[in-house]
PyMOL Python script that loads the backbone (N, CA, C, O; Angstrom):
from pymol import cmd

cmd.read_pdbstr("""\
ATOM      1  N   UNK A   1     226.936  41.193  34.650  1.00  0.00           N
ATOM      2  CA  UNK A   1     227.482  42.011  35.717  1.00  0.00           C
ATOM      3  C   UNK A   1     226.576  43.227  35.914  1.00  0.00           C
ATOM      4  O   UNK A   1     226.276  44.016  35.018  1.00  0.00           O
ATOM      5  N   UNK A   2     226.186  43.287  37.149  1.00  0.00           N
ATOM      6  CA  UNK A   2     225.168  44.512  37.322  1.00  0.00           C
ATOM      7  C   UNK A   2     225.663  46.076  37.382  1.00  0.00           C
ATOM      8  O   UNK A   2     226.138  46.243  38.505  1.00  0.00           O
ATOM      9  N   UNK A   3     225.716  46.914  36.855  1.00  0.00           N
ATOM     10  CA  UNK A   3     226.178  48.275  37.275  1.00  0.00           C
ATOM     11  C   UNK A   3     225.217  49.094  37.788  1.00  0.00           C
ATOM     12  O   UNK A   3     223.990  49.025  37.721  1.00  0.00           O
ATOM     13  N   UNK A   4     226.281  50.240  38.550  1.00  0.00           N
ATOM     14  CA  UNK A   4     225.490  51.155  39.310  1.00  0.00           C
ATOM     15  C   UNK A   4     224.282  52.310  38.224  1.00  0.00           C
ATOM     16  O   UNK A   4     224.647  52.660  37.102  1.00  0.00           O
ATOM     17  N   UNK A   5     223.244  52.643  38.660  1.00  0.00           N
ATOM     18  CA  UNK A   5     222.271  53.408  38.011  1.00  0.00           C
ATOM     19  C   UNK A   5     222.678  54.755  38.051  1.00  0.00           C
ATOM     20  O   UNK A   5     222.910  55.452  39.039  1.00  0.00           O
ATOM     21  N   UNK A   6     222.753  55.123  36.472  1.00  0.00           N
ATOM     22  CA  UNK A   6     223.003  56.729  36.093  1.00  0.00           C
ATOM     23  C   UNK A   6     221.886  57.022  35.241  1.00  0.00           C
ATOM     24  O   UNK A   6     221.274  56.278  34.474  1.00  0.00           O
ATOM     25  N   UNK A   7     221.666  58.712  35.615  1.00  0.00           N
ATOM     26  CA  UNK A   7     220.483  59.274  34.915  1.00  0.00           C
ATOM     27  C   UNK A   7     219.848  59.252  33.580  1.00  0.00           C
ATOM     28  O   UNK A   7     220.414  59.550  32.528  1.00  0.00           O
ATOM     29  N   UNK A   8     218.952  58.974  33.680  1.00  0.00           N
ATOM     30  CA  UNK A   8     218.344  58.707  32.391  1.00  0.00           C
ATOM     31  C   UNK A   8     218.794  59.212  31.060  1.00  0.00           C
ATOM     32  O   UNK A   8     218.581  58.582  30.024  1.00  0.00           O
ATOM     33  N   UNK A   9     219.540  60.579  31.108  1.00  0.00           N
ATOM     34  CA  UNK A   9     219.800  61.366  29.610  1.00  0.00           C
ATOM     35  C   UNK A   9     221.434  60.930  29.421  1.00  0.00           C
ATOM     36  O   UNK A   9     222.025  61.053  28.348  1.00  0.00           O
ATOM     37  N   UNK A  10     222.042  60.410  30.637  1.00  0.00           N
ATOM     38  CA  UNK A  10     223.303  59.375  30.190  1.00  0.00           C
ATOM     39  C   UNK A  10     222.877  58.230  30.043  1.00  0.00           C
ATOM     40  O   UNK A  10     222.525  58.181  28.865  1.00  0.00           O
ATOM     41  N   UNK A  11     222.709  57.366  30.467  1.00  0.00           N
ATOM     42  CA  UNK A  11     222.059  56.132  29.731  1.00  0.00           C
ATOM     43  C   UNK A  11     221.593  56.063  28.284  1.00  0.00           C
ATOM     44  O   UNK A  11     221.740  55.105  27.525  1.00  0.00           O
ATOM     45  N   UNK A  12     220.791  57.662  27.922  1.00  0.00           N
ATOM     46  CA  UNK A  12     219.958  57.080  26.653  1.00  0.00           C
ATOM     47  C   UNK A  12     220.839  58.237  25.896  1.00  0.00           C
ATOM     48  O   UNK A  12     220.198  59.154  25.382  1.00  0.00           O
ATOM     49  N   UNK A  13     221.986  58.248  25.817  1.00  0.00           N
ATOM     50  CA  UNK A  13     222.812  59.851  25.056  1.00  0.00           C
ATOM     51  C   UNK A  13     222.573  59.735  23.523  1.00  0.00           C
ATOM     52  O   UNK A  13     222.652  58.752  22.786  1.00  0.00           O
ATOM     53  N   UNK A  14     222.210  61.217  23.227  1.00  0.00           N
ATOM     54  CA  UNK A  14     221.854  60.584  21.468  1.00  0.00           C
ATOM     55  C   UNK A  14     220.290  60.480  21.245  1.00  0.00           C
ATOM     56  O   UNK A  14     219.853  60.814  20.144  1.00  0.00           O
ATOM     57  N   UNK A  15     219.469  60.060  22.175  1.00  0.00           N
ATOM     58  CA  UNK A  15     218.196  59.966  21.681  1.00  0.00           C
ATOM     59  C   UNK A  15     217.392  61.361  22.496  1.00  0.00           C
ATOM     60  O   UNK A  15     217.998  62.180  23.186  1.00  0.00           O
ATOM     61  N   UNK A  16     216.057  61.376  22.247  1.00  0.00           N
ATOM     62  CA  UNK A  16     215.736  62.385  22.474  1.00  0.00           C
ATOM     63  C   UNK A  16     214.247  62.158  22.608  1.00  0.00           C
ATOM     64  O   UNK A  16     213.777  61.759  21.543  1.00  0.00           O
ATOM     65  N   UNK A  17     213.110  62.320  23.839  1.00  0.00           N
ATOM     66  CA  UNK A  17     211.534  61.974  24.130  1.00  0.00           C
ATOM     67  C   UNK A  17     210.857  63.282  23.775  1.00  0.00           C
ATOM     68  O   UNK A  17     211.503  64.330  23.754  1.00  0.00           O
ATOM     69  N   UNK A  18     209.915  63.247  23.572  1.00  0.00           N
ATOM     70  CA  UNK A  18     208.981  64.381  24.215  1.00  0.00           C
ATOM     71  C   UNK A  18     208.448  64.623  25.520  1.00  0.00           C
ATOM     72  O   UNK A  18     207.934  63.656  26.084  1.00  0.00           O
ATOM     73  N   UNK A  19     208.477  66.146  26.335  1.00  0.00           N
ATOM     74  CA  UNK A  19     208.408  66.460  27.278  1.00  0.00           C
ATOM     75  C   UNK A  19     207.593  65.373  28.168  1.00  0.00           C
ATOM     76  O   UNK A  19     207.374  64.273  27.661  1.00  0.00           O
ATOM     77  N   UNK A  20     207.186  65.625  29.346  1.00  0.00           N
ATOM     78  CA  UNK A  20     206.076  65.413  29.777  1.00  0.00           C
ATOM     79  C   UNK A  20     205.000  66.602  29.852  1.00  0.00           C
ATOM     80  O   UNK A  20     205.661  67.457  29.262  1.00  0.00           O
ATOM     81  N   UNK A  21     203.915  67.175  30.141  1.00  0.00           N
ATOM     82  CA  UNK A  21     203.000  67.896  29.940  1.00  0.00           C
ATOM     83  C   UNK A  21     203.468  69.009  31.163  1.00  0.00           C
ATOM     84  O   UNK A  21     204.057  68.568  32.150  1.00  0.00           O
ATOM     85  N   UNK A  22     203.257  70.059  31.076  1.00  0.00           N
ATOM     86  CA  UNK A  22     203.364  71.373  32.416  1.00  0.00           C
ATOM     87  C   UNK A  22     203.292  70.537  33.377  1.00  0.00           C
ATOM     88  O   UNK A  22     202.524  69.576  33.444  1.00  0.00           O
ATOM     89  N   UNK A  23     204.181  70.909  34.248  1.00  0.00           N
ATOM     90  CA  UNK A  23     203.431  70.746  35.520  1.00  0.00           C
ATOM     91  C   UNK A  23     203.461  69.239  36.272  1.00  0.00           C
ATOM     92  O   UNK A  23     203.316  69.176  37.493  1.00  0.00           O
ATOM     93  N   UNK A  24     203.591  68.448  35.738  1.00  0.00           N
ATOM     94  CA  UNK A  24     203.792  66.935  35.755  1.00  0.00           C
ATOM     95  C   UNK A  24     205.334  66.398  36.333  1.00  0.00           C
ATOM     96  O   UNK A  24     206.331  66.827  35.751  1.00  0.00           O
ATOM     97  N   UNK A  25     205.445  65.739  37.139  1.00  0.00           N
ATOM     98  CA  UNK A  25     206.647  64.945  37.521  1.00  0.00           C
ATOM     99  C   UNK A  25     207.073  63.723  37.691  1.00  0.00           C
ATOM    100  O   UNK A  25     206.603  63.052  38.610  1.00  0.00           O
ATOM    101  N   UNK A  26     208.230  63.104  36.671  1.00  0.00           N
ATOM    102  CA  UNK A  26     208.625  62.122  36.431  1.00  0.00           C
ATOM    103  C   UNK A  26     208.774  60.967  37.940  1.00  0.00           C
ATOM    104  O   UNK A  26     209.639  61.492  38.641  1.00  0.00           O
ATOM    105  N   UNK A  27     208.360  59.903  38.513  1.00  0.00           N
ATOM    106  CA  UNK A  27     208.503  59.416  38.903  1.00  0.00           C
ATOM    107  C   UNK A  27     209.197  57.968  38.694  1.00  0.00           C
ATOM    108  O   UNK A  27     209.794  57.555  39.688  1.00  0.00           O
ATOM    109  N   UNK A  28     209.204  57.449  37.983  1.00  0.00           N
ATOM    110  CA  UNK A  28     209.541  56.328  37.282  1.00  0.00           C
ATOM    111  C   UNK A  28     209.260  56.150  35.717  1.00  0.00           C
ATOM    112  O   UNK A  28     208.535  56.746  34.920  1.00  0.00           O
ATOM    113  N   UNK A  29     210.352  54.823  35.597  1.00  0.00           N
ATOM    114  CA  UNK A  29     209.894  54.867  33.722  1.00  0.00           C
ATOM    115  C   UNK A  29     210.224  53.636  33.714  1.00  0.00           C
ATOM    116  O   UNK A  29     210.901  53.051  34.559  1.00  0.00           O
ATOM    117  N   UNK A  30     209.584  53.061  32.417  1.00  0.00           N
ATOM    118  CA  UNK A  30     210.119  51.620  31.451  1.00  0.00           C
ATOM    119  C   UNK A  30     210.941  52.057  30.302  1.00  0.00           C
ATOM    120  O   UNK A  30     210.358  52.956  29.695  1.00  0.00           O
ATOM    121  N   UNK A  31     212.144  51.731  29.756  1.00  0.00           N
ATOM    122  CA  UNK A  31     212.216  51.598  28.636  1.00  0.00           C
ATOM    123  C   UNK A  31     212.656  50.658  27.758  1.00  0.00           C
ATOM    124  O   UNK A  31     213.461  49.836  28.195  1.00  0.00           O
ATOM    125  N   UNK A  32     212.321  50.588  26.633  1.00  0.00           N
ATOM    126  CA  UNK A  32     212.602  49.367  25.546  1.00  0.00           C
ATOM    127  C   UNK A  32     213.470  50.246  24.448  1.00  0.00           C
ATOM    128  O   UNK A  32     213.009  51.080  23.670  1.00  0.00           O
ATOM    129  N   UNK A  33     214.596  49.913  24.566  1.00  0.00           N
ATOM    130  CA  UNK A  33     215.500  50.977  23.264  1.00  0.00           C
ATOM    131  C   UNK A  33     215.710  49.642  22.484  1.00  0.00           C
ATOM    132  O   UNK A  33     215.752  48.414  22.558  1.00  0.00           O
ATOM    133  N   UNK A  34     215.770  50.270  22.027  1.00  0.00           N
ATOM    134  CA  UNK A  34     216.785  48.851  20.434  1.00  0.00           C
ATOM    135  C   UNK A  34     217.867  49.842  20.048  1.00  0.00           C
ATOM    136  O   UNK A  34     217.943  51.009  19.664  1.00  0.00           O
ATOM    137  N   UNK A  35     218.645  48.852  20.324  1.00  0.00           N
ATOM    138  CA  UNK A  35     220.723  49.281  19.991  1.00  0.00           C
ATOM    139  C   UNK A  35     221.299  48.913  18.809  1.00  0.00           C
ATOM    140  O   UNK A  35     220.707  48.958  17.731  1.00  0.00           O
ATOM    141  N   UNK A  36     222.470  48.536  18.967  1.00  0.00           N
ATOM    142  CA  UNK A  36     223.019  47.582  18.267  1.00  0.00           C
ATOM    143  C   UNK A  36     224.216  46.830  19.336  1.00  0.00           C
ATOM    144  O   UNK A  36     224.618  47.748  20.051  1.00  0.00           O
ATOM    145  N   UNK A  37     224.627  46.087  19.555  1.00  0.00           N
ATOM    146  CA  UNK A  37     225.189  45.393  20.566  1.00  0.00           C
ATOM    147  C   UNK A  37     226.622  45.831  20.445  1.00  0.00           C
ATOM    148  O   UNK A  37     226.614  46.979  20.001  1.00  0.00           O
ATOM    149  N   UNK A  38     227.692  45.463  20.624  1.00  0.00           N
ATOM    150  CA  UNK A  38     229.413  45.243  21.043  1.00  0.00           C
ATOM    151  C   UNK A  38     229.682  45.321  19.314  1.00  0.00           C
ATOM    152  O   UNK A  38     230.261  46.076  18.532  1.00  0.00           O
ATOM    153  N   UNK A  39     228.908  44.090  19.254  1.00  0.00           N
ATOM    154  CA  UNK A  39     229.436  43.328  17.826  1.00  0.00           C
ATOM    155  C   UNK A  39     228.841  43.994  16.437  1.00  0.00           C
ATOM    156  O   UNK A  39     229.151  43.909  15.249  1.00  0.00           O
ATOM    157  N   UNK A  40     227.818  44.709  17.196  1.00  0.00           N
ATOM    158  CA  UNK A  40     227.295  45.807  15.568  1.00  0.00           C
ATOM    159  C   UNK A  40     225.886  45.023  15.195  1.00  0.00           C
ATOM    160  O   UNK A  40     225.288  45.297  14.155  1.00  0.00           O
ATOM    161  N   UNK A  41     225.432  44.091  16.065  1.00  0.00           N
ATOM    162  CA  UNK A  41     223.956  43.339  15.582  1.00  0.00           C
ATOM    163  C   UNK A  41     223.018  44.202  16.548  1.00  0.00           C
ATOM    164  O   UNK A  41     223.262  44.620  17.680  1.00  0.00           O
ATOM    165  N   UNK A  42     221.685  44.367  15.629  1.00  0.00           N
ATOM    166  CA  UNK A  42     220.835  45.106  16.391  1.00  0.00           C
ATOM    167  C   UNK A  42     220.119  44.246  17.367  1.00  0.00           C
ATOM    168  O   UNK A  42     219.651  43.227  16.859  1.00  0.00           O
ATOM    169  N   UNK A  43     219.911  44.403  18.668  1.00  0.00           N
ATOM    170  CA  UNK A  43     219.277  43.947  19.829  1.00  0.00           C
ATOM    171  C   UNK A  43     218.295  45.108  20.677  1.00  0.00           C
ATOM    172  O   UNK A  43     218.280  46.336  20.763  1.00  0.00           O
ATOM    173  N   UNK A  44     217.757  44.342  21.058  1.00  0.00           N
ATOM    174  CA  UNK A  44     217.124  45.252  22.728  1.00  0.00           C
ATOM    175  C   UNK A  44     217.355  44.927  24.005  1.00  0.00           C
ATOM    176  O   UNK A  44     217.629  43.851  24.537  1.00  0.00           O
ATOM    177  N   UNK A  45     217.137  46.510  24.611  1.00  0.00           N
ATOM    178  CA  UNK A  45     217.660  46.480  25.854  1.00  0.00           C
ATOM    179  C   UNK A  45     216.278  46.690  26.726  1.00  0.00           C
ATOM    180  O   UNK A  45     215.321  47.242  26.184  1.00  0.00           O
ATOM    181  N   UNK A  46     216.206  46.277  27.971  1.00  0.00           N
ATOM    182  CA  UNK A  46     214.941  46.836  28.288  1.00  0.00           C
ATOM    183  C   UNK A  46     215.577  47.223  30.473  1.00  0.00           C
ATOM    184  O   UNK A  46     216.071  46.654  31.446  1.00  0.00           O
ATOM    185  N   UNK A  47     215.194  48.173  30.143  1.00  0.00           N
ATOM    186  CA  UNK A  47     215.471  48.862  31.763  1.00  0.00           C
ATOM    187  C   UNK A  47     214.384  49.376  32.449  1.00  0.00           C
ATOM    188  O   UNK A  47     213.318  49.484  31.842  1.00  0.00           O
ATOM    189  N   UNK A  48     214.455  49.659  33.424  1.00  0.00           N
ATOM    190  CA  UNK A  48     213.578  50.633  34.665  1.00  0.00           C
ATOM    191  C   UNK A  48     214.289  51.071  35.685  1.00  0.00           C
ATOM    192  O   UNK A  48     215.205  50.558  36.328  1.00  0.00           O
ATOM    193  N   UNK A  49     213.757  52.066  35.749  1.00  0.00           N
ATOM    194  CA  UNK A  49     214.249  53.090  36.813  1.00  0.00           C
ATOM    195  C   UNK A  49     213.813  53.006  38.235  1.00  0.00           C
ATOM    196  O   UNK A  49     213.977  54.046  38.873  1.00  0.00           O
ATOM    197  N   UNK A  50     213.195  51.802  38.990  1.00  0.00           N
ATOM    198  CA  UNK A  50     212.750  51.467  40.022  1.00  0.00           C
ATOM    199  C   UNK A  50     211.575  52.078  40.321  1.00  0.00           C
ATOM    200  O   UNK A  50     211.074  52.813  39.469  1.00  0.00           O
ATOM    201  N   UNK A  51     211.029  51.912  41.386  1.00  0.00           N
ATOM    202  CA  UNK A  51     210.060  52.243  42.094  1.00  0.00           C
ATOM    203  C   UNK A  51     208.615  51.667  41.107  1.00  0.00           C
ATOM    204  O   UNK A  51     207.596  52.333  41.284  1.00  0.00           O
ATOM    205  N   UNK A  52     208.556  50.980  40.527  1.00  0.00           N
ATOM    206  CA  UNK A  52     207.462  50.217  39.838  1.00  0.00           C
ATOM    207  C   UNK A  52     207.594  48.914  40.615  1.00  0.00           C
ATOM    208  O   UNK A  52     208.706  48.544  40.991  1.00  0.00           O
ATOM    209  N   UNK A  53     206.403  48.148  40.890  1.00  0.00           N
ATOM    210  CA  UNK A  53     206.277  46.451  40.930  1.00  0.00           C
ATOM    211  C   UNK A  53     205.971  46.047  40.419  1.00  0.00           C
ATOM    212  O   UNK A  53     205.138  46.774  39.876  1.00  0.00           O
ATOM    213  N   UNK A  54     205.966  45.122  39.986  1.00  0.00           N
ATOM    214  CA  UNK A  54     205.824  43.993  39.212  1.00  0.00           C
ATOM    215  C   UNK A  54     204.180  44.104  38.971  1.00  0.00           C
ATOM    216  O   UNK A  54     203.910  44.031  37.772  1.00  0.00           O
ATOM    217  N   UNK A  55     203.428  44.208  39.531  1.00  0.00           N
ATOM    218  CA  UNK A  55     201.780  44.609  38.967  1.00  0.00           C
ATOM    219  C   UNK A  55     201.532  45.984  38.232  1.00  0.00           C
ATOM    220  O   UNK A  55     200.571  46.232  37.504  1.00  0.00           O
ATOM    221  N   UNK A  56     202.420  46.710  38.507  1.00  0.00           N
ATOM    222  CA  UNK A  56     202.188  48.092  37.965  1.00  0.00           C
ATOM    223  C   UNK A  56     203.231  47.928  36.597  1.00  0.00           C
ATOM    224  O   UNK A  56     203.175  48.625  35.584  1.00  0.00           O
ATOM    225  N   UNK A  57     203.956  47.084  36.800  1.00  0.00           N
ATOM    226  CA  UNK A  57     204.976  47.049  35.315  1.00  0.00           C
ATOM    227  C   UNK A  57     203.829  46.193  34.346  1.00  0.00           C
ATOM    228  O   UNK A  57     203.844  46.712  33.230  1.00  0.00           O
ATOM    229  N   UNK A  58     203.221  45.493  34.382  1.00  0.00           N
ATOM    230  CA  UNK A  58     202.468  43.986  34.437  1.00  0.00           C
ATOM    231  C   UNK A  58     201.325  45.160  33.395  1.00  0.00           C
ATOM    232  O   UNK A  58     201.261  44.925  32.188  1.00  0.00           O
ATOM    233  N   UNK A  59     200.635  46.163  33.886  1.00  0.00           N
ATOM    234  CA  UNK A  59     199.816  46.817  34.145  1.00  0.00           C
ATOM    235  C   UNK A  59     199.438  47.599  32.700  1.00  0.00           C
ATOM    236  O   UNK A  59     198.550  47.535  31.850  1.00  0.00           O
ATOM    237  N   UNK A  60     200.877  48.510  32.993  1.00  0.00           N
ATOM    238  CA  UNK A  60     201.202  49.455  31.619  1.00  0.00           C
ATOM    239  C   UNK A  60     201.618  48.795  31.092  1.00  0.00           C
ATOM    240  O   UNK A  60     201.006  49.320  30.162  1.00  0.00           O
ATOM    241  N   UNK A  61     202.080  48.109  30.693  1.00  0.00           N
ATOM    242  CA  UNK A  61     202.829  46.893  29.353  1.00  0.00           C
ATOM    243  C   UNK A  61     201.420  46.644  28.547  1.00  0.00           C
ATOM    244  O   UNK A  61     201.158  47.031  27.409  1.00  0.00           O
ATOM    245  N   UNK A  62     200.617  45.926  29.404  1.00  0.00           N
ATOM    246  CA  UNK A  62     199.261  45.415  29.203  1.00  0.00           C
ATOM    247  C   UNK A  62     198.044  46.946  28.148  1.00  0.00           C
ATOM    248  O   UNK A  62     197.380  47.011  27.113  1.00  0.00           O
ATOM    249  N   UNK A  63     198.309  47.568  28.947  1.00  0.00           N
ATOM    250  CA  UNK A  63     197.524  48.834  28.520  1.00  0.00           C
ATOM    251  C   UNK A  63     198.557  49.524  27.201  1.00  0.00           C
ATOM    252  O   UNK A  63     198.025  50.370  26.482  1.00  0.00           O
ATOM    253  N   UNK A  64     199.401  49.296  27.045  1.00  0.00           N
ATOM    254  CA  UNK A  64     200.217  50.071  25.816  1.00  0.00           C
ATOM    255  C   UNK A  64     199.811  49.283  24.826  1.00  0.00           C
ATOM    256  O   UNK A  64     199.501  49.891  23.801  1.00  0.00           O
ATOM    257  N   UNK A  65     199.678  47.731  24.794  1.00  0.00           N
ATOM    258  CA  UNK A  65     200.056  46.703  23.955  1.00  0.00           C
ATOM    259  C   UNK A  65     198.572  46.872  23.388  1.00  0.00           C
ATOM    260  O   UNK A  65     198.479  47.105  22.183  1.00  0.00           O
ATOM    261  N   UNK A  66     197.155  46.757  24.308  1.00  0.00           N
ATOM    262  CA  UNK A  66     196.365  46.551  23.922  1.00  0.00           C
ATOM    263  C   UNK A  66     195.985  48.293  23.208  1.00  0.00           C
ATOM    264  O   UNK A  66     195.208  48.026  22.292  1.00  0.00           O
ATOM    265  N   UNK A  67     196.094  49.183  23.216  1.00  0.00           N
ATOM    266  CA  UNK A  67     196.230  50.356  22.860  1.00  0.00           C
ATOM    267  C   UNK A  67     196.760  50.572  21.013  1.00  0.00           C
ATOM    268  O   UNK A  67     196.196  51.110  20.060  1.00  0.00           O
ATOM    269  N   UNK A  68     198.024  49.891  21.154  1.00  0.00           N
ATOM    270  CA  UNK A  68     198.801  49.655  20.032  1.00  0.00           C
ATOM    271  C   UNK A  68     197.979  48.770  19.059  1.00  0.00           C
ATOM    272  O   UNK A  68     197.774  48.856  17.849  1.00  0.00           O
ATOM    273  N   UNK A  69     197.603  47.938  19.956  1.00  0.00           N
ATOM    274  CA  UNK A  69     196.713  46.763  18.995  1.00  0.00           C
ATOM    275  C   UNK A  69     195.410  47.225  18.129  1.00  0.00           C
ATOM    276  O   UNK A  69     195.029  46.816  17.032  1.00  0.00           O
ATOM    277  N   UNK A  70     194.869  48.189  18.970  1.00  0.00           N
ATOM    278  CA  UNK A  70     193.429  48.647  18.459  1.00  0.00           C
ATOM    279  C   UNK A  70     193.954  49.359  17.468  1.00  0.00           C
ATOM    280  O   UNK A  70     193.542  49.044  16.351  1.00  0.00           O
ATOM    281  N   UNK A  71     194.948  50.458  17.535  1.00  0.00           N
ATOM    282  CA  UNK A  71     195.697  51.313  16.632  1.00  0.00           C
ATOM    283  C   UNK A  71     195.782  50.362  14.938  1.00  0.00           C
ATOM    284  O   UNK A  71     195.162  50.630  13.908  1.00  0.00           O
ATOM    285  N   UNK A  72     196.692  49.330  15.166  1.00  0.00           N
ATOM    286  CA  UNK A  72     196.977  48.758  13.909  1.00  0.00           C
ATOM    287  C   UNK A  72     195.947  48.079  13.682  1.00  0.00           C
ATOM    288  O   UNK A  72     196.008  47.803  12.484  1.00  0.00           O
ATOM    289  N   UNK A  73     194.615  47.444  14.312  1.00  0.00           N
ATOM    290  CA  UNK A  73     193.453  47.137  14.255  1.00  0.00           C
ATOM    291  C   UNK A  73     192.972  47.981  12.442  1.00  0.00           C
ATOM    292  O   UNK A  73     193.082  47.660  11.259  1.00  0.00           O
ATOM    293  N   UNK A  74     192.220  49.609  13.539  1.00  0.00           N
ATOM    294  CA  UNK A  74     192.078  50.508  12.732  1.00  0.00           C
ATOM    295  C   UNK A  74     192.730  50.495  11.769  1.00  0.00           C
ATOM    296  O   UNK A  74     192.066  50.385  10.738  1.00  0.00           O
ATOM    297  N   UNK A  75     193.792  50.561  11.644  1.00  0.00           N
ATOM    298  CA  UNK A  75     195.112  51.174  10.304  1.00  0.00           C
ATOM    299  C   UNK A  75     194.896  50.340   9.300  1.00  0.00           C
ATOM    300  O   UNK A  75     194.618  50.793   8.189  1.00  0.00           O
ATOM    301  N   UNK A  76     195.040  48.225   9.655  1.00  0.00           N
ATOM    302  CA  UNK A  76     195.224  48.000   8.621  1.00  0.00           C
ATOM    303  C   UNK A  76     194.179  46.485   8.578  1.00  0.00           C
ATOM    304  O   UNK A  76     194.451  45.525   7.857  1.00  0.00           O
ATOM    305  N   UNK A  77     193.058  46.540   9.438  1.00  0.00           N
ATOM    306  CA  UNK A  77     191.878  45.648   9.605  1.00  0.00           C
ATOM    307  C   UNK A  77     190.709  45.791   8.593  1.00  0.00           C
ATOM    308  O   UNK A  77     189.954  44.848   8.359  1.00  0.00           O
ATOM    309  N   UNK A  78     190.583  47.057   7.977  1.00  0.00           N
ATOM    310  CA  UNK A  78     189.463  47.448   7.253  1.00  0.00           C
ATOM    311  C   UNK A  78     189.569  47.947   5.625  1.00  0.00           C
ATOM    312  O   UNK A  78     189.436  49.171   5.608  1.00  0.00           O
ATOM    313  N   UNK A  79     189.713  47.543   4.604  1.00  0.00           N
ATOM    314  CA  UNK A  79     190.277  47.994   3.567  1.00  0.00           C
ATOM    315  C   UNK A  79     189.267  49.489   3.203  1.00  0.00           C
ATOM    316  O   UNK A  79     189.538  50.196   2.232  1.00  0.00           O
TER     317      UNK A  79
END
""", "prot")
cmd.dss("prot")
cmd.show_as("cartoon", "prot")
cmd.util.cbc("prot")
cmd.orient("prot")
């Protein structure tokens, strides 16, 4: 069942980001929270706040993942 869209700091109550930088304005977001469901099992949820397409979602997914990758690359590729 689809519900209507409420602001981001109700949706995510309880958690807490770091700013964005001076000066900068939020236009859209992805997020991936991990919950725990109805029943008390941990799951994920994954939302957006519109105004992204599908190439630009496609885009940053792509660029975080490969980002992340080089990260644990470094961390735990080289004894």
């Amino acid at each position: 069942m689809a519900q209507d869209r409420v602001p981001v700091g109700e949706a995510l109550t309880g958690l807490s980001l770091h700013p964005l930088p001076d000066g900068w304005t939020a236009l859209t977001c992805i997020v991936l929270v991990k919950c725990l469901d109805d029943q008390g099992h941990p799951s994920w949820a994954f939302r957006t706040a519109g105004g992204m397409n599908d190439e630009e979602l496609l885009g940053a997914l792509t660029v975080r993942t490969d980002i992340l990758r080089r990260r644990l690359l470094q961390d735990y590729g080289s004894p």
